[in-house]
N, C-alpha and C positions, 0 to 999 in steps of 0.2 A: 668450533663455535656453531650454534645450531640457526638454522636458516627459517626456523617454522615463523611465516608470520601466520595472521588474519587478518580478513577486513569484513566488518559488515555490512550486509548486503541493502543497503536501502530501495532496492527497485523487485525486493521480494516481501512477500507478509503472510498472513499464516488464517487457517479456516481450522476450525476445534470441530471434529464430528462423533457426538455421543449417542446413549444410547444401546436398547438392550440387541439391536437387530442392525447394530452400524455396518457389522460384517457384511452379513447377507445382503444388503443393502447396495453398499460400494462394490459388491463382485459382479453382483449382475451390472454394474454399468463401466466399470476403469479395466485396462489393458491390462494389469499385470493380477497377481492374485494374494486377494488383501488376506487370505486367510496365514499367510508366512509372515505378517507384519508380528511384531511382538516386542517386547522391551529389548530383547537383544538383536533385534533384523529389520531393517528399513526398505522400503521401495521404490523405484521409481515408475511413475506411471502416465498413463494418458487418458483424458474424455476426450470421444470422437462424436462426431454428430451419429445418426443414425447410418448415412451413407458413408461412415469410414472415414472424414475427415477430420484435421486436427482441429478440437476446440481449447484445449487447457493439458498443459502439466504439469507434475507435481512430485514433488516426493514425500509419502508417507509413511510416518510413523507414530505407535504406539509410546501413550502418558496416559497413567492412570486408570485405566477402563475407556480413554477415550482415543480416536486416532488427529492428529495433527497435522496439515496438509501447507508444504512449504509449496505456495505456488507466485505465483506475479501479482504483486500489492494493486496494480493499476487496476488489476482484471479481476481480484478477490470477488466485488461483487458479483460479477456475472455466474462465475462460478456457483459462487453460494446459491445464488439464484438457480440456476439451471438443476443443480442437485435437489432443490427444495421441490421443485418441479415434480423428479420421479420419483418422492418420498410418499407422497398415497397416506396411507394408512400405517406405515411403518413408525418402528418405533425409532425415532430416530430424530437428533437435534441437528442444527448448522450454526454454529457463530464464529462471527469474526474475531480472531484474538491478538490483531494485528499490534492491537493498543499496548498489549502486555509484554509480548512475545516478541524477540529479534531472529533472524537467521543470520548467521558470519559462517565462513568458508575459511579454512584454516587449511596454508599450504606449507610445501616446505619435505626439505629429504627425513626429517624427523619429527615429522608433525602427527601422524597416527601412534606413533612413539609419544609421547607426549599424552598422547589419550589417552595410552595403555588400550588400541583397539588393532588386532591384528591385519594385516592386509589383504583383507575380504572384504569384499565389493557389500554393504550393507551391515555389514559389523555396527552396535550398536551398545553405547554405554552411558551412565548416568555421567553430567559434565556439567560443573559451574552454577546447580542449580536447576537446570535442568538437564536437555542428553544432544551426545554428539555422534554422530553415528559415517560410517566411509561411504564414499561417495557409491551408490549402486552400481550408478554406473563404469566404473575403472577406478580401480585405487588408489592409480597413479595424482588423480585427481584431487588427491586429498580426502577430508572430511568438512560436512557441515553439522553446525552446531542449532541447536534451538532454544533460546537462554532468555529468561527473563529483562525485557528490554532495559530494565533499570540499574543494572549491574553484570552488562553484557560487558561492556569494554573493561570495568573491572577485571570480570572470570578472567577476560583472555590475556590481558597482563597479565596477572600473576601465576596464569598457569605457563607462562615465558614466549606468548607468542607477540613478538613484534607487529608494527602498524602496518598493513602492505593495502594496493590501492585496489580500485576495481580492473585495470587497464593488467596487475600483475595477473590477475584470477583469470582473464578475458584471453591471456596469453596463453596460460595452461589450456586451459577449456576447447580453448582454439585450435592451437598447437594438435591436443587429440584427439578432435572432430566432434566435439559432443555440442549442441546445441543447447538457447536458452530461451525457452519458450518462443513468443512472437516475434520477438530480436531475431531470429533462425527459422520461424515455421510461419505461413502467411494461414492466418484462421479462414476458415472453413474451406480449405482449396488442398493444403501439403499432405500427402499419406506418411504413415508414420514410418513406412521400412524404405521410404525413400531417405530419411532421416537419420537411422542408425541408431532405431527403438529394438531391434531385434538382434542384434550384434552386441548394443550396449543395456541388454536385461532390463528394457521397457516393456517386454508383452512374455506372455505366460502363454503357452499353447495347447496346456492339458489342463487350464483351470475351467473351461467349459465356456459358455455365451458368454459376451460381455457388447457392450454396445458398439456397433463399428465392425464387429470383428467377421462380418463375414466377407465385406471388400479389403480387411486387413489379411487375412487366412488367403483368397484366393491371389490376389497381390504375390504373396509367397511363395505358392504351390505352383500356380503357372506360370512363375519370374515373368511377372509382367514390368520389375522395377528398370526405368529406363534412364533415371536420372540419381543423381545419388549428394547428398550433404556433404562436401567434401572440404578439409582445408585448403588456402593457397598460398603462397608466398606473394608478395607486391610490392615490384620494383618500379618507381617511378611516383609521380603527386600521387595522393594519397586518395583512392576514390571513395564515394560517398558509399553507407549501405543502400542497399536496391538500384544501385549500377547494374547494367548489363555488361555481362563476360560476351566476348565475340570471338571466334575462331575466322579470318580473313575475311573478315565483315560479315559475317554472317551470325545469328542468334549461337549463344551454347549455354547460356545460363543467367544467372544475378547473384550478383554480390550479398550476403546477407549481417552478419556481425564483421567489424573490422577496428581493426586497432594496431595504433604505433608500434612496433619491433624496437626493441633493443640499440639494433644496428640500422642500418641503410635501408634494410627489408621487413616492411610493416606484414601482418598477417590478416587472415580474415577465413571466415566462413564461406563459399558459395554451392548455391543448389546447380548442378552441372550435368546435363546431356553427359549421356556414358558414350556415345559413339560421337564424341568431341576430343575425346580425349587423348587417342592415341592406345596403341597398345603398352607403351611403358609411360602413361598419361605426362607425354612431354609434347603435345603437342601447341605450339603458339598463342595462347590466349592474349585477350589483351579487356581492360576495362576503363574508357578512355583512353588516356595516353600513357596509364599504365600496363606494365607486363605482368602477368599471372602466370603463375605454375601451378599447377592441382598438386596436390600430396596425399598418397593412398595410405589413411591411417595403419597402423601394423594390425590392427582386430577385425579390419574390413578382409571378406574373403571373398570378393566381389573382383 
């Protein structure tokens, strides 16, 4: 029996950017390099302010001549805003298509199966009207889709994906260390490779300048990374997100995405001091009166 559900994602929405010069445009300012975007390859990417820190991500892909930017509905505008900004003279549109357009996440051991989309990080195919493409960042993670809002739940029934919640998607997500925008990254403060932009094919490092990128480059080059995005396990009440993690009372991090487990052991996202942790990161966390474990994702080589 096939386990593929979906759910769509209401706390995402969508920025249309057309336009004869949208390329050139978007390279000189996002982390990764929009020139591999195309009907068959999607990206995941980042705007950083000037000094390197996180303002926005997204993932982009290619419709029509124009590119698509699955980022956080809350934060759409800003976005658009900020890109309009370093538009100048370019040729180049921004609108919001939030109204038309839905994102759903589609999980499950047979759910790229189901697309008919191999298990390549960015694999990319027409789907339901419009396209669904593998998660960039780790495969494991599924696919999202980008479908006409008004026949989005339709596509995904009848293409056999059952109802699954956000709390399902939040466990996967989790479970592999990938973060979800501001839920995981505190805007204008978190560096991207504190994050697992560079392990999980967020930044490109032979596409040339991009904004940010020279606190992001050095960041890298002198391992200056001292803290790192890590999953935990959490045994005990259930702590809030932006809890502080403590190692014997003392600071070791904060809590950042978190969500109910299955069983007895809820999970959750936290940003965590690397010399807290222990050499086989077992050492005692606690967040309130619950107990934390870190868990070194398998991709991290950290």
């Amino acid at each position: 029996m096939s386990d593929a559900k979906a759910v769509i994602l209401d706390h995402r929405g969508l920025l249309r950017i057309g336009g004869a010069d949208r390329v050139d445009f978007l390279q000189g300012i996002v982390s990764n390099d929009v020139a591999r975007v195309s009907p068959e390859r999607s990206v995941w990417a980042a705007f950083l302010t000037p000094q390197g820190k996180f303002l926005h991500e997204f993932f982009l892909a290619a419709e029509d001549g124009t590119f698509l930017l699955d980022c956080e509905v809350e934060r759409r505008a800003d976005l658009g805003r900020r890109l309009k900004l370093y538009k100048l003279r370019s040729q180049v549109t921004v609108e919001d298509a939030s109204e038309d357009l839905a994102v759903a996440v589609l999980i499950g051991n047979d759910a790229l199966a189901k697309l008919g989309l191999p298990e390549e990080p960015g694999a990319t195919a027409p789907f339901g009207g419009g396209l669904a493409f593998v998660d960039p960042r780790l495969a494991r993670l599924g696919a999202r889709a980008i479908l006409p809002k008004s026949g989005a739940a339709a596509a995904l029934a009848d293409a056999g994906f059952a109802d699954a919640s956000l709390e399902d998607y939040d466990r996967l997500r989790i479970a592999a260390g990938a973060p979800d925008g501001s839920r995981d990254m505190e805007i204008e403060k978190s560096i991207l490779l504190e994050n697992g932009f560079d392990e999980l094919h967020g930044v490109d490092w032979d596409k040339g300048c991009f904004m940010g990128q020279e606190l992001t480059a050095r960041t890298k080059y002198r391992a200056l990374i001292k803290k790192r995005l890590l999953p935990v396990e959490i045994e005990g009440p259930l702590p809030e997100a932006g809890s502080a993690v403590t190692r014997d009372g003392k600071n070791a991090g904060v809590l950042r995405s978190v969500v109910a487990g299955e069983g007895d052991t809820a999970l959750g996202l936290a940003l965590l001091r690397l010399d807290s942790l222990g050499e086989r990161y077992d050492a005692p966390l606690m967040a309130g009166d619950a107990k934390v474990t870190a868990q070194k994702p398998d991709w991290a080589e950290f």
